[in-house]
PAGUDO-590576 format. One line per 2 residues: number of its first residue (from 0); their letters; for each residue x, y, z of C-alpha. Coordinates in nm, 4 decimals, always signed. Each point is the difference from the previous one (the first is absolute). Example, Ala and Ser with C-alpha at 12.3 -4.5 7.8 and 13.67 -1.06 7.14 Angstrom:
# PAGUDO-590576
0 = as = +1.2300,-0.4500,+0.7800 | +0.1370,+0.3440,-0.0660
# end
This chain:
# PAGUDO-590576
0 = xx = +23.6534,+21.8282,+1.4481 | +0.1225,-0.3437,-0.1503
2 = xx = +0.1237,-0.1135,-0.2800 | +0.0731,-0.4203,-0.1061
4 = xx = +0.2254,-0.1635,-0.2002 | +0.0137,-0.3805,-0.1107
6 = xx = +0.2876,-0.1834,+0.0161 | +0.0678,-0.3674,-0.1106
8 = xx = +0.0995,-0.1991,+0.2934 | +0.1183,-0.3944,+0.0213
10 = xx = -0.1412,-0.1581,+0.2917 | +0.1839,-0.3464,-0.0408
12 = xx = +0.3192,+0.1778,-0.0832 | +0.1233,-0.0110,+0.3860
14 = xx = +0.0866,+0.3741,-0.0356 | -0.0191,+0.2745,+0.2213
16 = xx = -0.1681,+0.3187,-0.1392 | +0.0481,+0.3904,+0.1479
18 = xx = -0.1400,+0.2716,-0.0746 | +0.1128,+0.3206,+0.0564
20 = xx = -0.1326,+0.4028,-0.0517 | +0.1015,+0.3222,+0.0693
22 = xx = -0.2252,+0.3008,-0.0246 | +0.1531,+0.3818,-0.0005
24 = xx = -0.1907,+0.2746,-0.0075 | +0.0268,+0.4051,+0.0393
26 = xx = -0.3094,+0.2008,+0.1375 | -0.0047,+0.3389,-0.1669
28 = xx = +0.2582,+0.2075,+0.1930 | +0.1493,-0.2285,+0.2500
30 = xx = +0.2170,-0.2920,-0.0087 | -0.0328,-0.3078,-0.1562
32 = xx = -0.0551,-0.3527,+0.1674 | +0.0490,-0.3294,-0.0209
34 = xx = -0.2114,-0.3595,+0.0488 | +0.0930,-0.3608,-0.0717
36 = xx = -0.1465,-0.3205,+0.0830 | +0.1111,-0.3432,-0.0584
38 = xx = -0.2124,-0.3151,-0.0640 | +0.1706,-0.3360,-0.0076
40 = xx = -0.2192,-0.3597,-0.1439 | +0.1477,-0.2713,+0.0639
42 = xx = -0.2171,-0.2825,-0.1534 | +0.0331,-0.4105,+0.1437
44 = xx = +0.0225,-0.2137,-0.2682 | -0.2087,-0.2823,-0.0029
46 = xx = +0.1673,-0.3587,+0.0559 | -0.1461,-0.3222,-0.1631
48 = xx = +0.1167,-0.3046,-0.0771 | -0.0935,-0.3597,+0.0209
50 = xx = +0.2228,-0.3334,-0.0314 | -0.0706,-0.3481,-0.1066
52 = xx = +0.1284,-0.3275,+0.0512 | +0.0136,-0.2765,-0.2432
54 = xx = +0.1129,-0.3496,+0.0065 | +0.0698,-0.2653,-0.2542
56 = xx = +0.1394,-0.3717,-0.0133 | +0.1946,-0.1377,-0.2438
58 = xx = -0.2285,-0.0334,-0.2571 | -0.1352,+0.3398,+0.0537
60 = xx = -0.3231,-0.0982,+0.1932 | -0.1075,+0.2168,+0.3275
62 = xx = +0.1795,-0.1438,+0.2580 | -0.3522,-0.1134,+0.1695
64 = xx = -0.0619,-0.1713,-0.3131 | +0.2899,-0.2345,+0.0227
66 = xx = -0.0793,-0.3677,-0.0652 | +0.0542,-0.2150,+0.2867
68 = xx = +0.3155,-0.2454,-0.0330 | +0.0338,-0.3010,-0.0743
70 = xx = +0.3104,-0.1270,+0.1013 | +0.2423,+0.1056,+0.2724
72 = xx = +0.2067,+0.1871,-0.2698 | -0.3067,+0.2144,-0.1082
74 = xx = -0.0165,+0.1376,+0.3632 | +0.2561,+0.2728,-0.0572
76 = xx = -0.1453,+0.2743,-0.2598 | +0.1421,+0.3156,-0.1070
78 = xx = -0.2093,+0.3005,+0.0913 | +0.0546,+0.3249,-0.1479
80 = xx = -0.1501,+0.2721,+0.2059 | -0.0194,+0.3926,-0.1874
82 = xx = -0.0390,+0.3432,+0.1095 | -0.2326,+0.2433,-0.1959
84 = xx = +0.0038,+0.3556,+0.1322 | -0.2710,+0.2862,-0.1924
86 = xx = -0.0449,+0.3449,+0.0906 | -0.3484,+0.0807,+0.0037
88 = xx = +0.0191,+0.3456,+0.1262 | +0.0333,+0.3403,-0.2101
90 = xx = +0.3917,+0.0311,+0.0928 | +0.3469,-0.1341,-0.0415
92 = xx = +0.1384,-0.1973,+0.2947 | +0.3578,-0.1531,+0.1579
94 = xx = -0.0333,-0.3019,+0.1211 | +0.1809,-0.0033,+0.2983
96 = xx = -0.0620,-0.3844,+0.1753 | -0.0854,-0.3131,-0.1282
98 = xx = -0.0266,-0.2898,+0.2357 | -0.1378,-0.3482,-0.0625
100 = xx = -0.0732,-0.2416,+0.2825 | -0.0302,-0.3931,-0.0783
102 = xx = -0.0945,-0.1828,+0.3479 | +0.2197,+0.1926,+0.2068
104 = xx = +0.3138,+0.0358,-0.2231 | +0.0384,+0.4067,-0.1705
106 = xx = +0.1411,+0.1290,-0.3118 | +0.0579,+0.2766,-0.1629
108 = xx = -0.0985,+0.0487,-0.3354 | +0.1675,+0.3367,-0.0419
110 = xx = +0.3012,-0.1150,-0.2164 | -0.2282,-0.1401,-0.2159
112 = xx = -0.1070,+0.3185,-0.1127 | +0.3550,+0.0997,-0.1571
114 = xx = -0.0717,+0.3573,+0.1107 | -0.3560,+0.0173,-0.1863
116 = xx = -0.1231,+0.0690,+0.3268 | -0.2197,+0.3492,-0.1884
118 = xx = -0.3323,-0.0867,-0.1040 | -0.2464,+0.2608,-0.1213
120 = xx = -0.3572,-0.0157,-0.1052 | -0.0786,-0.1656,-0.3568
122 = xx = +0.3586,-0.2210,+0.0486 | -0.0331,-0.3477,-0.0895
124 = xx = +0.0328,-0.1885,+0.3379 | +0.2991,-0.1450,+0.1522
126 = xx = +0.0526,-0.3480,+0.0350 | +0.2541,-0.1765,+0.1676
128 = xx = +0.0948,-0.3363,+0.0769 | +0.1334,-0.2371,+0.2220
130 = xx = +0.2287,-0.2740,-0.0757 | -0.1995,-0.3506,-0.0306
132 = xx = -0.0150,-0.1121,+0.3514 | -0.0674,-0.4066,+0.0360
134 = xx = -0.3190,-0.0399,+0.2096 | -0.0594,-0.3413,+0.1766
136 = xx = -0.3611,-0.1156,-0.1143 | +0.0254,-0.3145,+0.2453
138 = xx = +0.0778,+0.2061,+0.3094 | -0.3474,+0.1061,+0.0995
140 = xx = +0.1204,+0.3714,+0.0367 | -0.1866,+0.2599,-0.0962
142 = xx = +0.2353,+0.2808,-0.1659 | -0.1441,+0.3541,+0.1068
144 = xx = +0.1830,+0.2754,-0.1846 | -0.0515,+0.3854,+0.0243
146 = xx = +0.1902,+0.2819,-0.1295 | -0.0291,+0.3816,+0.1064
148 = xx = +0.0868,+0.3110,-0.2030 | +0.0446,+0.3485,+0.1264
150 = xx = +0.0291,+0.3001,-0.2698 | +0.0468,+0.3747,+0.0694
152 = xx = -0.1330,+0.2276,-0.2363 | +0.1365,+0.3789,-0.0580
154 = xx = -0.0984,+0.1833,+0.2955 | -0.2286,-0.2196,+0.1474
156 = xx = -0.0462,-0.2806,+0.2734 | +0.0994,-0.3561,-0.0979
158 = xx = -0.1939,-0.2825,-0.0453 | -0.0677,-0.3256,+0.0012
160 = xx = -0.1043,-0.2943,-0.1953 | -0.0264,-0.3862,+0.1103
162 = xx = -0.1093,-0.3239,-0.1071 | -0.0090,-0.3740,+0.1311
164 = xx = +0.0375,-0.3412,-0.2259 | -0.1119,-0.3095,+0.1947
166 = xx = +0.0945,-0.3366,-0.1858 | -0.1076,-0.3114,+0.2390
168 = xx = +0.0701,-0.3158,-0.2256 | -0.1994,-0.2978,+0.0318
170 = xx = +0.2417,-0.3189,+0.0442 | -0.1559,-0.2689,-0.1645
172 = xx = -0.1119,-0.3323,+0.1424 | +0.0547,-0.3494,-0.0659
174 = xx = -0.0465,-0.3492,+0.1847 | -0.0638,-0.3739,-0.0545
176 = xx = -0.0059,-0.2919,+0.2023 | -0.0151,-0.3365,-0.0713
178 = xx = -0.1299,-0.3130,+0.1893 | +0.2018,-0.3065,+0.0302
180 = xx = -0.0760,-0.3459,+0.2101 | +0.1720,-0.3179,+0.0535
182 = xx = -0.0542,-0.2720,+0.2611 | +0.2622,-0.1396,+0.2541
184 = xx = +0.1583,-0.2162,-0.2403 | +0.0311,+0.3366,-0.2342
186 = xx = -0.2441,-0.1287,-0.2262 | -0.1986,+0.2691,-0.1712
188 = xx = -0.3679,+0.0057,+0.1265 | -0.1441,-0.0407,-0.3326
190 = xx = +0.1681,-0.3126,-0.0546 | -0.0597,-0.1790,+0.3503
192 = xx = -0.1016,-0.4006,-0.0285 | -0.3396,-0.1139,+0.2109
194 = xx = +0.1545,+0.0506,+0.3862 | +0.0031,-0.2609,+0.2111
196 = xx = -0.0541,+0.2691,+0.3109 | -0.2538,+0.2969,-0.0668
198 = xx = +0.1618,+0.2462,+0.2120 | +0.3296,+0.1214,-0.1442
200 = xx = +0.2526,+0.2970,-0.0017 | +0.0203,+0.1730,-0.3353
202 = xx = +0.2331,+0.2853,-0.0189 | -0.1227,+0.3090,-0.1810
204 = xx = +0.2504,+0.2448,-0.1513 | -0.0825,+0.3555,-0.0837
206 = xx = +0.2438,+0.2176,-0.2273 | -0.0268,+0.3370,-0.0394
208 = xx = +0.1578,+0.2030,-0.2876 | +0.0410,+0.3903,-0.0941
210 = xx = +0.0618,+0.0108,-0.3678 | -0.0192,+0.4005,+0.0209
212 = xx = +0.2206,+0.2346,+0.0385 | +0.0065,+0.1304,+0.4153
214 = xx = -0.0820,-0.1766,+0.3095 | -0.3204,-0.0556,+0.2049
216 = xx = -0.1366,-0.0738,+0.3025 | -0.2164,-0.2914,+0.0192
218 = xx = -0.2872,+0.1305,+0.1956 | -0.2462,-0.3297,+0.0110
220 = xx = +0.1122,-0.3888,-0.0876 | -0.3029,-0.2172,+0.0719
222 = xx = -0.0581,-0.3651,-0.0910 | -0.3342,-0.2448,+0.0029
224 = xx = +0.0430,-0.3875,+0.0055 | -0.3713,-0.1653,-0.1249
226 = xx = -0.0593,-0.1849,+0.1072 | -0.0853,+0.0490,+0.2650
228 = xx = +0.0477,+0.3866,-0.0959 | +0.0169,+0.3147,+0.2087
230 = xx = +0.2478,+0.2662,-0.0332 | +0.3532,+0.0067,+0.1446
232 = xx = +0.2732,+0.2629,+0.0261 | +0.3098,-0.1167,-0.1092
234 = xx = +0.1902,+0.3282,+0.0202 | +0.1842,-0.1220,+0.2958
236 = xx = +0.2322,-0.2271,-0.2244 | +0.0857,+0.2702,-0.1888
238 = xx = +0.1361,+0.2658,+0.2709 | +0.1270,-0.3132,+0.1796
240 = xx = +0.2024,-0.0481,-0.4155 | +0.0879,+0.3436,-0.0237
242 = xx = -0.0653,+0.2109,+0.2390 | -0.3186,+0.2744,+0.1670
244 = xx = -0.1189,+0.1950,-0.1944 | +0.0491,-0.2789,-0.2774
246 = xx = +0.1907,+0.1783,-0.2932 | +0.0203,-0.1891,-0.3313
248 = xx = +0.2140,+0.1984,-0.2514 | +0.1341,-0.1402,-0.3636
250 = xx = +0.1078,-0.2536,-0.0776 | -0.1723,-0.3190,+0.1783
252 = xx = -0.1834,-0.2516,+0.0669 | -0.0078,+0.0154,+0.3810
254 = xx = -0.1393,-0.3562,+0.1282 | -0.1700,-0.0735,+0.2967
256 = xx = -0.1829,-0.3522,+0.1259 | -0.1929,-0.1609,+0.2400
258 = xx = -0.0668,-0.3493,+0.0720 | -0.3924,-0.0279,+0.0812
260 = xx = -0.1880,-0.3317,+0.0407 | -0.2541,-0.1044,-0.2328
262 = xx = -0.2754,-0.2458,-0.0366 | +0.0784,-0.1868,-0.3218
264 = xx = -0.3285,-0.2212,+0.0184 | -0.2879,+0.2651,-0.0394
266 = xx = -0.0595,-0.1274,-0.3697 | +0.0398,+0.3557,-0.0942
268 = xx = +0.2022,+0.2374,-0.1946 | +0.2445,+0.1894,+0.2169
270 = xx = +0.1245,+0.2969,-0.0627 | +0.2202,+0.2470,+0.1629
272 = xx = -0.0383,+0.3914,-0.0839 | +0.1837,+0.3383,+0.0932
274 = xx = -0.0075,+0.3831,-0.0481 | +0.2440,+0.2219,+0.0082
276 = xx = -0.0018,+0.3784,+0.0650 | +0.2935,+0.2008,-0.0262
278 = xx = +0.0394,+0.3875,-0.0878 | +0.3539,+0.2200,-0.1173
280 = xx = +0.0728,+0.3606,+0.2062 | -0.1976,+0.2524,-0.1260
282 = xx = -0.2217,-0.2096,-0.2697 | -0.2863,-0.2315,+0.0369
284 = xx = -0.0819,-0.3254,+0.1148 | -0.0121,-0.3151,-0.2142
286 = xx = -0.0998,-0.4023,+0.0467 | +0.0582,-0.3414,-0.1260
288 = xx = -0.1429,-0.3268,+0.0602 | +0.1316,-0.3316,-0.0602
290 = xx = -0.1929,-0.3668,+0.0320 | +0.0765,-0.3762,+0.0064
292 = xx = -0.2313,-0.2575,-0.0142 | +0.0316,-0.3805,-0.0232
294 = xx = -0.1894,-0.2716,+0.0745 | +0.1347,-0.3772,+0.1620
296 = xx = -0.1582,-0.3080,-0.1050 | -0.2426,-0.1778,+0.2222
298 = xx = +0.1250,-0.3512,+0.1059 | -0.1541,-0.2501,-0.1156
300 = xx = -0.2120,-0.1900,+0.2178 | +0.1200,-0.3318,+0.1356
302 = xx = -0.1923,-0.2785,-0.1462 | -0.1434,-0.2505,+0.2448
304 = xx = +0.1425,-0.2790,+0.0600 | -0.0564,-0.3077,-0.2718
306 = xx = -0.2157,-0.3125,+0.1849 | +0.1813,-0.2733,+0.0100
308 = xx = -0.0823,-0.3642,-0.0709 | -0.3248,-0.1307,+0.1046
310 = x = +0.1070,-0.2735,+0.2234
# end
């Protein structure tokens, strides 16, 4: 025969539960015996927990959110990156490691805890944070940060809980160039008196300026002369100025020139136009052209010559 009991038992306590019986009995006229039995439970506790990362600037926007700079000394912001840790699962846990990675560099966020490293179901989560940690917007880095948390529960098998923040900044972008020309005599174009010989050499002067905040490579630099027009790379005065690849970084202008001859008798308006393409690290591309036209008188036809006296 059997008989059954019921008996209360916590399965998230992390406890170890035996149990025991003995049986004695005596047949009628004979000795009495003995029977035990032993039953031992030993439930796992379940193990559940997740963590979250956060970041904020200074004025408490998500870090991807930033606004771009707009000077060199708005490159450097403040970001505040947090911790949040929740259980759950059904039992309390001890968090045993906590270990953020931020492009290669660890840390661990233990001591942050102050010893709160128990957190049981229906706790309000733990949070903890870094100090602010200046972040170069200009760089064109991308700041990858990820953080993993191990927690043991009572009698059961850790576990683990992870999580990734990516913030990629965009640096912003910013060129102008302007168009300058003068004759051999340093004359400016526009103001150049009828020529007595069509064919001259004007000198044309490009500057460049960044008025943002990082540098950039100036990717295309292309000028057209009409007439009699066609386009013309000019980027070879600039890496010949500064340097290949051609990096222009705040403050400028950087100036470049080129002496090109040009008919000065077509009766026409002549004008001399560029573009500019340049683009930051990490961020996208941006353009600017520039123009100057002029025109030079005609000269004036030579009379003919006055008759003279009939003889």
């Amino acid at each position: 025969f059997a008989v059954e009991e019921t008996v209360d038992t916590d399965l998230c306590a992390g406890n170890t539960y035996t149990f025991t019986t003995d049986v004695e009995a005596n047949p009628p006229n004979g000795d009495s015996c003995q029977a035990d039995d032993e039953y031992t439970v030993e439930p796992q506790a379940d193990c559940a927990t997740i963590v979250e990362i956060t970041c904020t600037d200074s004025e408490g926007n998500d870090c991807a959110n930033t606004p771009e700079p707009e000077t060199p000394e708005d490159c450097l912001e403040p970001f505040t990156y947090c911790y949040i840790v929740t259980n759950v699962g059904s039992t309390c846990m001890d968090i045993t490691s906590f270990v953020r990675d931020r492009n290669g560099g660890t840390a661990d966020l233990i001591p942050l805890l102050n010893g709160n490293t128990e957190i049981c179901p229906g706790d309000d989560p733990i949070e903890v944070c870094e100090e602010p940690e200046p972040t170069d917007l200009c760089a064109g880095e991308t700041y990858e940060t990820s953080v993993v948390l191990e927690a043991n529960p009572p009698n059961g098998d850790s576990c683990q809980a992870t999580d990734e923040y990516t913030v990629e900044p965009e640096a912003p972008c910013d060129v102008t160039v302007e168009v300058t020309c003068v004759d051999s005599e340093g004359t400016d174009c526009d103001a150049i008196e009828a020529p007595e010989d069509c064919v001259q050499d004007l000198t044309y002067t490009y500057c460049i300026d960044n008025p943002g905040p990082t540098c950039m490579e100036v990717t295309d630099f292309v000028r057209t002369i009409t007439p009699p027009g066609g386009e013309v790379s000019i980027l070879g005065l600039l890496t010949a100025e500064i340097g290949n690849p051609p990096i222009i970084c705040p403050p400028g202008p950087i100036c470049v020139s080129e002496e090109v001859s040009t008919n000065l008798c077509t009766n026409e308006k002549i004008s001399v136009t560029t573009k500019i393409t340049a683009a930051p690290p990490n961020g996208d591309m941006c353009m600017d052209t520039g123009m100057y036209m002029f025109t030079v008188p005609t000269p004036a036809p030579t009379p003919p010559p006055t008759p003279g006296p009939t003889p």
